[in-house]
Backbone as CSV, one residue per row, in Angstrom:
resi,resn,N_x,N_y,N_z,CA_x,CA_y,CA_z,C_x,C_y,C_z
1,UNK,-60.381,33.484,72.025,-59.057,32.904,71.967,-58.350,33.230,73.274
2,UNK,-57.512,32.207,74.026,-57.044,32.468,75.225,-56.195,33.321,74.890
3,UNK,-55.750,34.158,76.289,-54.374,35.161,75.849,-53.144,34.941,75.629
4,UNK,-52.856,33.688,75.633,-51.558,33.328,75.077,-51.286,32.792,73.978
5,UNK,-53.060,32.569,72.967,-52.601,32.819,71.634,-52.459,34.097,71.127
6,UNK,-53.094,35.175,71.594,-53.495,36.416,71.011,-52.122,36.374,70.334
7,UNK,-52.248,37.385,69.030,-51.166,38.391,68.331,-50.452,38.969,69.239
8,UNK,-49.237,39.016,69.020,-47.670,39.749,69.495,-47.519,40.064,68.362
9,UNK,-47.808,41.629,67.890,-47.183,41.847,66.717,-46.186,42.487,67.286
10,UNK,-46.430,43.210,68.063,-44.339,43.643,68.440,-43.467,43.299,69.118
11,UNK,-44.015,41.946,69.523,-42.394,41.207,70.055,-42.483,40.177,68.689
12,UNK,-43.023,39.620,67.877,-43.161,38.924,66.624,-42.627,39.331,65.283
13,UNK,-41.750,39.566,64.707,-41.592,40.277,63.580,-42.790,39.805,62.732
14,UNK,-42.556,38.406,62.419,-43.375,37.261,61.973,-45.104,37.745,61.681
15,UNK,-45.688,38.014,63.044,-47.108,38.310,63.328,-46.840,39.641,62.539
16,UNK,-46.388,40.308,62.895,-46.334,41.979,62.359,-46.476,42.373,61.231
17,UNK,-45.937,41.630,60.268,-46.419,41.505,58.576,-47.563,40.444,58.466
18,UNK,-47.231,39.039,59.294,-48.946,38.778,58.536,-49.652,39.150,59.025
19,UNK,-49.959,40.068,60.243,-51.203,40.619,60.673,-51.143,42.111,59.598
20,UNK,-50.529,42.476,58.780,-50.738,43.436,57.781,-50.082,44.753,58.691
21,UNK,-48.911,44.594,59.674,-49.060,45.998,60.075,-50.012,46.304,61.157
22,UNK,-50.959,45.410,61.835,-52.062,45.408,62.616,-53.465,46.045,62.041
23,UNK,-53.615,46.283,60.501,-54.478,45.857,59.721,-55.606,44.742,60.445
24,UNK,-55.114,43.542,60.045,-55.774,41.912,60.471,-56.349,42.291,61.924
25,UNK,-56.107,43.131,62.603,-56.535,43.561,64.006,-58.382,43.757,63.983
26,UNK,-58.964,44.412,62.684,-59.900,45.116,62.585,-60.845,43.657,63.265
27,UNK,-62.089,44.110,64.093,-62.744,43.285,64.561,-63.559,42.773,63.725
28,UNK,-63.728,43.043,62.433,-64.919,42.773,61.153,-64.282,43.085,60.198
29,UNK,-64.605,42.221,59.917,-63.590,42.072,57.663,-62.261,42.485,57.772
30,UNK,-61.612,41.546,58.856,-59.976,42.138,58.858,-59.704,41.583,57.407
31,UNK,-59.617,40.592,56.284,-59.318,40.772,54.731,-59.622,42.231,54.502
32,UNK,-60.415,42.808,54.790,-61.149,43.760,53.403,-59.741,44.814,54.106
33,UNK,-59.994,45.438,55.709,-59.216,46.382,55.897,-57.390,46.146,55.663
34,UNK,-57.012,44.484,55.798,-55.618,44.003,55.450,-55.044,44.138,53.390
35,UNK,-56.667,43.936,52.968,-56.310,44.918,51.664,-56.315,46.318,51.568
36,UNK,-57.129,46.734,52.337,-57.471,48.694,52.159,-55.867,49.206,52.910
37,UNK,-54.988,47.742,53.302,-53.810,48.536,54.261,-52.593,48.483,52.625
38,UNK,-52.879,47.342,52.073,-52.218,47.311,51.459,-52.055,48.471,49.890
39,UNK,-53.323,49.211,49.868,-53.466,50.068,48.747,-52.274,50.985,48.914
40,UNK,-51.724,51.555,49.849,-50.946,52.663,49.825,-49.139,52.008,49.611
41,UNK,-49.165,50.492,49.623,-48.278,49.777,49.599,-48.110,49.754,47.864
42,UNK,-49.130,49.254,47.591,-49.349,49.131,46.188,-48.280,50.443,45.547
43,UNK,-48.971,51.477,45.644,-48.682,53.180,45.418,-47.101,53.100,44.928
44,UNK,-46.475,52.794,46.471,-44.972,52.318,46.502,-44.252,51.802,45.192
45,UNK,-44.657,50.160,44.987,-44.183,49.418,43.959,-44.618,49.351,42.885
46,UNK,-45.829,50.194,42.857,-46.119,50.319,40.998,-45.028,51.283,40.223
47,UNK,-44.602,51.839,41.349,-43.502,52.728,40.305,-42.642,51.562,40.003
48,UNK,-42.242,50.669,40.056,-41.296,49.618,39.202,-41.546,49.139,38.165
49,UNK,-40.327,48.939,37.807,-40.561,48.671,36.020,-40.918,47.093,36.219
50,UNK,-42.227,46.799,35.305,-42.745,45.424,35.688,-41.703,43.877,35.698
51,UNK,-40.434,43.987,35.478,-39.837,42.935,35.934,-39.597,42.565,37.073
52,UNK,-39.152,44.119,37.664,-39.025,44.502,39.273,-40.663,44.224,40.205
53,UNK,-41.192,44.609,38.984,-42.452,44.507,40.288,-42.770,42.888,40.270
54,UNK,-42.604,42.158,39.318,-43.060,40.877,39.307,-42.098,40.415,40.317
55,UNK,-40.864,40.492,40.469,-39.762,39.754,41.748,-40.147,40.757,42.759
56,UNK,-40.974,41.396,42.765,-41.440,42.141,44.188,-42.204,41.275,44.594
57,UNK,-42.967,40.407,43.527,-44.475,39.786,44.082,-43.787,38.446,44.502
58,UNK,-42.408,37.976,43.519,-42.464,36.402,44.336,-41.545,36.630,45.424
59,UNK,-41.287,37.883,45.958,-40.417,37.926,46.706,-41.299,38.202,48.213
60,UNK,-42.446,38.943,47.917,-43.444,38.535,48.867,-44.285,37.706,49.314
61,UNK,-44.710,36.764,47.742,-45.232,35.316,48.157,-44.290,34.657,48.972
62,UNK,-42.871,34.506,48.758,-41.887,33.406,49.569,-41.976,33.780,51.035
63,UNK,-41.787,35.023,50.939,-41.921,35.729,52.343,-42.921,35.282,53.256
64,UNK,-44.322,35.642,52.266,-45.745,35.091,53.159,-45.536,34.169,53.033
65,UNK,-45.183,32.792,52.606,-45.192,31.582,52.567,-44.499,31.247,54.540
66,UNK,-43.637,31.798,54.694,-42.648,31.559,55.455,-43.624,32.248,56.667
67,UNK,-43.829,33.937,56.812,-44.139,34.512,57.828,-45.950,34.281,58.462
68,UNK,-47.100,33.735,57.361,-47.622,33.525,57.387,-48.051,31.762,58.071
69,UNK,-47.036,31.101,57.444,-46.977,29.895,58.403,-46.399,29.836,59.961
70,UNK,-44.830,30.895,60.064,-44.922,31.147,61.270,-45.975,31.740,62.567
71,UNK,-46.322,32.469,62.056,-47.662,32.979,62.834,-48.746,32.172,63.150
72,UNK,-48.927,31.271,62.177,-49.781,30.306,62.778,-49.759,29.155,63.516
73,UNK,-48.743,28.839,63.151,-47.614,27.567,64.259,-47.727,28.759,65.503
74,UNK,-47.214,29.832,65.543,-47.222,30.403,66.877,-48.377,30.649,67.997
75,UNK,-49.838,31.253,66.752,-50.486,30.881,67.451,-51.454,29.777,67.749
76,UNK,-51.033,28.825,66.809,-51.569,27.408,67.247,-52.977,27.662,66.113
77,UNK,-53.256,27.974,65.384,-54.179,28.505,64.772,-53.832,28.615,63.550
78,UNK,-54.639,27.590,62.036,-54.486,27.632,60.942,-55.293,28.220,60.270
79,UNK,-54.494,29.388,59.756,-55.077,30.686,58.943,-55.812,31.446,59.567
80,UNK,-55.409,32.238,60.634,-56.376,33.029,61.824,-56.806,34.286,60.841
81,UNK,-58.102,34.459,60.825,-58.616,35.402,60.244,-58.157,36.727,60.158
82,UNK,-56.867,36.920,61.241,-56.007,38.404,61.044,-55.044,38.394,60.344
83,UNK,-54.620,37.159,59.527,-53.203,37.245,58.789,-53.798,37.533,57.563
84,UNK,-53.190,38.514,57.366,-53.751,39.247,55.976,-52.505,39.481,55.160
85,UNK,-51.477,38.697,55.486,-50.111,39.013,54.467,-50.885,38.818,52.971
86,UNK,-51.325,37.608,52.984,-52.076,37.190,51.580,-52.731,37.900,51.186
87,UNK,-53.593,38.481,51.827,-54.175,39.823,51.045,-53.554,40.882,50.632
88,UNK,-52.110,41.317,51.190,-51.961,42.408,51.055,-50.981,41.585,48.953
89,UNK,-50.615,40.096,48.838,-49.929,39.871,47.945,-51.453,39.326,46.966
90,UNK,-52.166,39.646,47.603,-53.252,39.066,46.311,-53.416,40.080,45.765
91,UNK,-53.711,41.346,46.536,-54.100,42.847,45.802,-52.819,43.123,44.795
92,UNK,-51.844,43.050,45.375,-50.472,43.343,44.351,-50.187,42.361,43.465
93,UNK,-51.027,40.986,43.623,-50.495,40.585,41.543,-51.943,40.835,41.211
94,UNK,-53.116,41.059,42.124,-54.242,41.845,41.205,-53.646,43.335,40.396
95,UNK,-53.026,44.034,40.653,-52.824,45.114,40.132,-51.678,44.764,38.851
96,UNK,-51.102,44.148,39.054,-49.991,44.011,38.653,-50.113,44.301,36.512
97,UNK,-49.122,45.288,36.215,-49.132,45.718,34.622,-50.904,46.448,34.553
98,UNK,-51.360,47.327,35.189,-52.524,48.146,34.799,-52.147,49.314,35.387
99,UNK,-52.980,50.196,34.663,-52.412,51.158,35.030,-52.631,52.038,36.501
100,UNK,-51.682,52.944,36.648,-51.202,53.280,38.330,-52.413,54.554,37.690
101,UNK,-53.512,54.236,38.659,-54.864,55.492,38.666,-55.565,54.968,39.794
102,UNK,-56.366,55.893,40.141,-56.921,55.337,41.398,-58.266,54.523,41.131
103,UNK,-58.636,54.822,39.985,-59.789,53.990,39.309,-59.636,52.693,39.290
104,UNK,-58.227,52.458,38.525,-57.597,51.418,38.218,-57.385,50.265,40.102
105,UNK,-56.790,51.328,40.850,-56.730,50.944,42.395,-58.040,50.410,43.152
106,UNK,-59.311,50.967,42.970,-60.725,51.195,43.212,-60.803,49.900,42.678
107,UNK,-61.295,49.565,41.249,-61.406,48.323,40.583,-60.716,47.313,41.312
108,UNK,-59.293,47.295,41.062,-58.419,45.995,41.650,-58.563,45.962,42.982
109,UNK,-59.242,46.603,44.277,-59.690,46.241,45.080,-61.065,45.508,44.979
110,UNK,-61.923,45.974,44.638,-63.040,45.161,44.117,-63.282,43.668,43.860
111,UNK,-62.647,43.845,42.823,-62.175,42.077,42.074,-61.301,41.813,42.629
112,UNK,-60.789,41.892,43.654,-59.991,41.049,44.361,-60.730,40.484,45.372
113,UNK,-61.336,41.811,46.064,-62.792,41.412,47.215,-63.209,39.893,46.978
114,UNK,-63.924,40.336,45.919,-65.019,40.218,44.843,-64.383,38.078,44.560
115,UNK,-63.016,38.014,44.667,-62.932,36.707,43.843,-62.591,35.997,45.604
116,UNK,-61.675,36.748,46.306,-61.191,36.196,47.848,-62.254,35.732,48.495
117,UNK,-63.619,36.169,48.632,-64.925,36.228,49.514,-65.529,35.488,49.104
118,UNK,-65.987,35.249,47.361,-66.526,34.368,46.924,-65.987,32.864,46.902
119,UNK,-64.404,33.159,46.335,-63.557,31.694,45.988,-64.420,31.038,45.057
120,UNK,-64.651,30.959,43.868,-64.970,30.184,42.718,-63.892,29.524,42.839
121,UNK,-64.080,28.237,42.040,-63.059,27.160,41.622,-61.863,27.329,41.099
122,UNK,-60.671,27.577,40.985,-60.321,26.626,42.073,-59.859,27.177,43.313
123,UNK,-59.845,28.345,44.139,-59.734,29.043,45.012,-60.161,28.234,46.342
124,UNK,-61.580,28.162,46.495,-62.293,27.466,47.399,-61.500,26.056,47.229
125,UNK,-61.261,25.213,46.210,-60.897,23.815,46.311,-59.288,24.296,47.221
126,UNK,-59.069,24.696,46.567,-57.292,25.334,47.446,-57.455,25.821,48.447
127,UNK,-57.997,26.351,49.168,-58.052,27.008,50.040,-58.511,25.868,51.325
128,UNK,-59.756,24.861,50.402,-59.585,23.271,51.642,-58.758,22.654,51.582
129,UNK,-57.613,22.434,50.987,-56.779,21.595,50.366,-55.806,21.351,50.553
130,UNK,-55.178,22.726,50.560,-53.718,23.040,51.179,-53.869,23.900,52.406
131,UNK,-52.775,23.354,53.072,-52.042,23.499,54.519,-50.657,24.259,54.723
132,UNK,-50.494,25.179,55.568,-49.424,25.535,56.120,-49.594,26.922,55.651
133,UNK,-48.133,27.249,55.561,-47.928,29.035,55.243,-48.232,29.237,53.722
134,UNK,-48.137,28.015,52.617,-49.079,27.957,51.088,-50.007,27.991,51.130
135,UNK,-50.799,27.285,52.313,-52.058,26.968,52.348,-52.680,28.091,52.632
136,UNK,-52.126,29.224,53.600,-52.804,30.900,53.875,-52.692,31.375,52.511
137,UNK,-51.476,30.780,51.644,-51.099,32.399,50.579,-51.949,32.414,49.447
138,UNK,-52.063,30.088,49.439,-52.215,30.308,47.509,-53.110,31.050,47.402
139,UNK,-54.618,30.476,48.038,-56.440,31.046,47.441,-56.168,32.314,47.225
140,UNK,-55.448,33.519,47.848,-55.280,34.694,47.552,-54.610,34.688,46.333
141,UNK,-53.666,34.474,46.445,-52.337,33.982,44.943,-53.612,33.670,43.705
142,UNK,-54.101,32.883,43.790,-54.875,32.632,42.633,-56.413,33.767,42.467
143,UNK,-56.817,34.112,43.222,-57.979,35.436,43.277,-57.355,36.419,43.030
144,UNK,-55.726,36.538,42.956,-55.061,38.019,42.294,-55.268,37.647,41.201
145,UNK,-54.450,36.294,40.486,-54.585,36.221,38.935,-56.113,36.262,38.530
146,UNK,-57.088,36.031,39.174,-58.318,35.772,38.448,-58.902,37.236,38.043
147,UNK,-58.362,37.881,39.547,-59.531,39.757,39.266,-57.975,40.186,38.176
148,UNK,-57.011,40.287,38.111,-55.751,40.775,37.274,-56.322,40.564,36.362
149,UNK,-56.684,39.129,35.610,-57.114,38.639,34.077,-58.595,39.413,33.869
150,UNK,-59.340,39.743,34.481,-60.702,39.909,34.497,-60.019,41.836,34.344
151,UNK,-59.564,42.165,35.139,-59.182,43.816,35.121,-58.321,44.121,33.891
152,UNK,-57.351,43.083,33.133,-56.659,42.925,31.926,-57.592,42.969,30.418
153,UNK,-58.783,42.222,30.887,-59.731,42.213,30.123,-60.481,43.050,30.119
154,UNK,-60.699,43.933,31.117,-61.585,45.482,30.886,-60.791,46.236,30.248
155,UNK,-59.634,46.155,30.627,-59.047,47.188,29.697,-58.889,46.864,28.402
156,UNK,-58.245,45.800,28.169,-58.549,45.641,26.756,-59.606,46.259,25.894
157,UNK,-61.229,45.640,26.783,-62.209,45.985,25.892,-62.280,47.512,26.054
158,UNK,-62.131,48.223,27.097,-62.312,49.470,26.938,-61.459,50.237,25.889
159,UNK,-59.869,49.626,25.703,-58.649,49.933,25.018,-58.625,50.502,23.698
């Protein structure tokens, strides 16, 4: 990439969250390390009582919607493999109402991996489909609900 697309995460506010904090920086599996940035984030907002944490999550989807499309208009580049805002909001409605353990943390990284990398249906169809700063967030947005329902359902059965 020439150097005048590269990341400005600190003259960018914009780049600075969707590159995860400079997470998205990692030269290999910037997703995996833009989620491993987001675990200690997680930590943070699970202490909220789940109404709060649910307007935490659409308050970060709107956000990534917005900062995630800026960044890519900036650098001319749709969905550059370092914007990991979406990851860091897929891991947090993966977690979302289970319980705060690190097992529980361990798992919901996993199945989140586990659904983002693969994209089963309809993830992969969304993810060709849609465009812009939705188009970075949904496939994540929907691989939280899928490993969430799937991690909702272990517990259950374990319950």
């Amino acid at each position: 990439m020439p150097e005048s697309l590269q990341p400005t995460l600190f003259r960018s506010p914009a780049q600075l969250l969707a590159f995860g904090f400079g997470s998205g920086l990692a030269p290999k599996a910037p997703g995996t390390f833009g989620t491993l940035a987001a675990v200690p984030l997680y930590w943070l907002i699970a202490q909220l009582a789940p109404g709060l944490y649910a307007l935490a999550l659409v308050v970060a989807f709107v956000l990534g919607v917005w900062i995630c499309g800026m960044a890519s208009r900036q650098l001319q580049v749709h969905d550059h493999p370092g914007i990991v805002w979406d990851e860091f909001v897929g891991y947090w409605i993966t977690m979302f109402a289970l319980p705060i353990d690190w097992i529980w943390a361990l798992a919901g990284f996993v199945a989140f991996r586990f659904f983002d990398i693969i994209k089963p249906w309809p993830i992969g169809w969304l993810d060709k489909r849609v465009g812009g700063g939705l188009g970075i967030m949904i496939d994540d947005v929907v691989a939280g609900v899928m490993a969430c329902a799937l991690l909702h359902l272990a517990l259950w059965w374990l319950g």
